[in-house]
matplotlib code that plots the C-alpha trace (Angstrom):
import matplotlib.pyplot as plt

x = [7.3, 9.2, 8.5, 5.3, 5.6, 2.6, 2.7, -0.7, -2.4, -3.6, -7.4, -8.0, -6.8, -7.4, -4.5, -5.0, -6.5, -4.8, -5.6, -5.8, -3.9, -4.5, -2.7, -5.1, -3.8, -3.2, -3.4, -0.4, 1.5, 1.5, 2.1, 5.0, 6.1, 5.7, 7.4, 10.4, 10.8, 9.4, 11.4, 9.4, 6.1, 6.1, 3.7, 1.6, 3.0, 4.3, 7.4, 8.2, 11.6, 14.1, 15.3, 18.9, 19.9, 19.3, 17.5, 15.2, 17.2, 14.7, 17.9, 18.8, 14.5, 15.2, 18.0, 16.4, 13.1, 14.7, 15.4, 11.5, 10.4, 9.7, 11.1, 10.7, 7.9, 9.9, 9.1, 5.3, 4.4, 2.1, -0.8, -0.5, 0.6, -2.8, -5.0, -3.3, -4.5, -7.7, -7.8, -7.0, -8.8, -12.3, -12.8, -11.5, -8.7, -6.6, -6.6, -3.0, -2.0, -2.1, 0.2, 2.5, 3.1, 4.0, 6.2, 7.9, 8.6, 9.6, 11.4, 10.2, 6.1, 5.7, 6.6, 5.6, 5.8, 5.7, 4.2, 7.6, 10.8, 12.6, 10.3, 12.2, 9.4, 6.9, 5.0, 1.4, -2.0, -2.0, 2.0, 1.5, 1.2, 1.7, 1.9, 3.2, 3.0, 4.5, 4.3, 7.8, 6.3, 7.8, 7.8, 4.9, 3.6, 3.5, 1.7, -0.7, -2.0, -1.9, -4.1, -6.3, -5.1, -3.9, -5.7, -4.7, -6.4, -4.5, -1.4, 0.3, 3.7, 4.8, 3.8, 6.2, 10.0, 12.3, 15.4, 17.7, 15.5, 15.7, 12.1, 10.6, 7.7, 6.7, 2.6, 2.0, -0.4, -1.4, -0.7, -2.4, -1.2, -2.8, -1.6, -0.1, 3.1, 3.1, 0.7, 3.7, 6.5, 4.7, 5.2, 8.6, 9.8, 8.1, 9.6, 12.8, 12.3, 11.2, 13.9, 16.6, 17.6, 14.2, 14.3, 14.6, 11.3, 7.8, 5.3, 1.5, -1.0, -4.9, -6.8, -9.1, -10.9, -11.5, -9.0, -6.3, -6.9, -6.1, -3.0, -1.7, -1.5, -0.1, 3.0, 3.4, 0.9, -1.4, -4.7, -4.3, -7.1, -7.5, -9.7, -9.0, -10.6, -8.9, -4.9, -2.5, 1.0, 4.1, 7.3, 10.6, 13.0, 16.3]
y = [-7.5, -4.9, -2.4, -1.5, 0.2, 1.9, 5.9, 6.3, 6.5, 2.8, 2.9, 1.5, 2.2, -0.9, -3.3, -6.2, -6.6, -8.0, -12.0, -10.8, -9.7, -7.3, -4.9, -3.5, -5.6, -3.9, -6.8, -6.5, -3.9, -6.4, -9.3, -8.2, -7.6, -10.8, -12.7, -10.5, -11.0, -13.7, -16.4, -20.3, -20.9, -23.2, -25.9, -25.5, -28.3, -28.2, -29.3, -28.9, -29.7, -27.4, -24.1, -22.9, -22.1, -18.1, -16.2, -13.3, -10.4, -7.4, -5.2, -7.2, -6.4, -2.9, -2.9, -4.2, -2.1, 1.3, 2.0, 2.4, 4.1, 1.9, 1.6, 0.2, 1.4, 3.2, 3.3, 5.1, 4.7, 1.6, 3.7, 6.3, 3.2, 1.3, 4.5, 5.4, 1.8, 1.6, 5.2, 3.5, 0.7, 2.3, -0.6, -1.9, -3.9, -5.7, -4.3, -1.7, -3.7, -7.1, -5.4, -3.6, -7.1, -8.7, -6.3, -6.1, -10.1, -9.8, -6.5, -6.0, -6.5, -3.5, -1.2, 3.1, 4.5, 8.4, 11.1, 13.1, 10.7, 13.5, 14.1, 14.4, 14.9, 11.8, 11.1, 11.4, 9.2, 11.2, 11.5, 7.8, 7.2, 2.9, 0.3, -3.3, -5.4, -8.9, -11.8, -14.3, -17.3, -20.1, -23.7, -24.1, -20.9, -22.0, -26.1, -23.5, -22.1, -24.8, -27.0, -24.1, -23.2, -19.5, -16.3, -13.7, -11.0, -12.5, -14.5, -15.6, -15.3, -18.6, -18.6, -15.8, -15.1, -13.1, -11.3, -14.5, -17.5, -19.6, -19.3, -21.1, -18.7, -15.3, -14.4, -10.9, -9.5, -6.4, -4.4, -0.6, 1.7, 5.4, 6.5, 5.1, 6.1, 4.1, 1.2, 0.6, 0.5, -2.0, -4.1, -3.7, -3.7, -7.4, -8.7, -7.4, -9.7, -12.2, -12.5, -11.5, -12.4, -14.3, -16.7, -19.3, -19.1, -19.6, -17.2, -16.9, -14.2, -13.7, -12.3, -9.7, -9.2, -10.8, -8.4, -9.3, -12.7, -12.1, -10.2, -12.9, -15.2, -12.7, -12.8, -16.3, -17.0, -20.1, -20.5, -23.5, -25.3, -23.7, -23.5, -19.7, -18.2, -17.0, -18.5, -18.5, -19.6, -19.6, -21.7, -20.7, -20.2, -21.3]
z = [-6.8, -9.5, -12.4, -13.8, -17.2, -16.9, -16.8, -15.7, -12.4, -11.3, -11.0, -7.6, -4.4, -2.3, -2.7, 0.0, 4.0, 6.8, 4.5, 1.1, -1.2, -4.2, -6.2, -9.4, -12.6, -15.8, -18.6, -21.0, -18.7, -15.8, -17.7, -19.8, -16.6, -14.8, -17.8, -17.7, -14.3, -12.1, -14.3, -15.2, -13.5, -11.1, -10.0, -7.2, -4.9, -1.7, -0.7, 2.3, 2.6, 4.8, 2.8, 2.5, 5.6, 5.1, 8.0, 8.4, 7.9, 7.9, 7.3, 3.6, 3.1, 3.6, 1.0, -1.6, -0.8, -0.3, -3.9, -4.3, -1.7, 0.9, 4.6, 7.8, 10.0, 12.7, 16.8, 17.4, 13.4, 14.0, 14.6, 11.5, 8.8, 10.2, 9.3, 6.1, 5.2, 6.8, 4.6, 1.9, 1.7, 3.3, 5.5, 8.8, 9.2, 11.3, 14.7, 14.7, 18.3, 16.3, 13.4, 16.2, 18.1, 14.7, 13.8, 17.3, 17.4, 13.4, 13.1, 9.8, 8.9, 8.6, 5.9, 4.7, 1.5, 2.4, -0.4, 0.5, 0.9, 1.8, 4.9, 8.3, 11.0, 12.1, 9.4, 10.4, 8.3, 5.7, 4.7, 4.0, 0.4, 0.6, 3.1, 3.1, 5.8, 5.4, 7.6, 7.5, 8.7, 10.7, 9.8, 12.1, 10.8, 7.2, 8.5, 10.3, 7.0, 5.1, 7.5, 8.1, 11.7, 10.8, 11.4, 9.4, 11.9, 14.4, 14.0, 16.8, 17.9, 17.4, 13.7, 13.1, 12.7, 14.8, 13.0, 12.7, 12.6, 9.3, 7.4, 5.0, 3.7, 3.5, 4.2, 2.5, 4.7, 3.0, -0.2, 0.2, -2.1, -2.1, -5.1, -8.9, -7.3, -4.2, -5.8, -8.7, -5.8, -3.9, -6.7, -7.4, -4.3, -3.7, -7.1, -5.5, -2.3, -4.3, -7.5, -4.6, -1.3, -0.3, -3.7, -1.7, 0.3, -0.5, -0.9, 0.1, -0.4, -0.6, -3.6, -2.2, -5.4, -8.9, -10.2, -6.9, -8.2, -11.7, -10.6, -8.3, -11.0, -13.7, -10.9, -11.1, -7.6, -8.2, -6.1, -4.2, -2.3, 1.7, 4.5, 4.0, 0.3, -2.5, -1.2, -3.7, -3.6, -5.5, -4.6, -3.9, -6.8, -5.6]

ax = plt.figure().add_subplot(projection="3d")
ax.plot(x, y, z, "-o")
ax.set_aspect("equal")
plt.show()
């Protein structure tokens, strides 16, 4: 989600666990920004009518992530992405084997934001400034949440997209941002997926904290009644 106009350092470090999402909200800052950006609020009400044919393309992602920072987590980076985050975010999280078999069937839930982007070498935990890891959900996926039936600590294969396969919804999984830096970046580079070439899906996310919450909704996100807490949801734009 794009541009904060804040010079600062964000005060918190947690963003969102494996279920919830969170990235720290900065009142006028973040809402300026959501207005300029994220375009008429929408409703919160499901329609669930086939998308534009346009399928997960974890290479289009990239593009429109790269220009802040963030990439694709490469072969053998699993491991160091899930303790930066665990780092992060001081608690426990998803196991890393349920993160690497998402990101093997989708090609793209997992995403770095490294302290030096000009770093060659693998990064290890602690060259990992921000993570994103991002769920694109099938259509039986997205029924799953809504009817209660998905576990974020575990989704399964068949709730997720491969590279290809049309999608009607995006699950952001987590948000971890170590520094202002990275924490900004996560957001424009989800605005970017969002006002770009994934418009036309829906999005869900979990507010981790009162202040997730408040942030959700600043970016157009509206809480909408679940078996899991704290789901919000915002529809697609084209």
């Amino acid at each position: 989600m794009t541009a904060l106009a804040r010079p600062a350092e964000l005060p918190s470090n947690r963003s969102t666990v494996p279920g919830a999402s969170h990235i720290p909200s900065h009142g006028a800052s973040i809402q300026t920004l959501s207005r300029d950006l994220r375009g008429p609020a929408s409703p919160t009400t499901l329609r669930l009518e086939r998308p534009a044919e346009r399928g997960w393309n974890p290479a289009l992602a990239l593009s429109e992530a790269a220009p802040f920072g963030y990439r694709l987590v490469r072969p053998g980076e699993v491991p160091p992405a899930h303790a930066a985050a665990e780092e992060i975010m001081g608690m426990r999280l998803a196991p890393a084997f349920e993160i690497a078999a998402a990101h093997e069937k989708t090609g793209g839930t997992g995403w770095v934001h490294l302290t030096d982007p000009h770093q060659t070498r693998a990064p290890t935990a602690s060259d990992i400034s921000g993570v994103i890891l991002l769920l694109p959900l099938s259509e039986e996926g997205e029924r799953d949440l809504q009817q209660g039936r998905f576990q974020p600590r575990a989704p399964r294969a068949n709730q997720l997209c491969a590279p290809g396969d049309t999608f009607p919804a995006i699950y952001f999984w987590l948000f971890a941002g170590r520094d202002g830096r990275a924490r900004r970046n996560i957001i424009r580079t989800c605005l970017a997926w969002r006002n770009g070439i994934y418009a036309h899906v829906r999005g869900y996310a979990r507010g981790a904290s009162v202040e997730g919450c408040r942030t959700m909704a600043a970016l157009g996100f509206e809480p909408m009644p679940s078996a899991l807490s704290h789901l919000f949801f915002i529809d697609r734009r084209s």
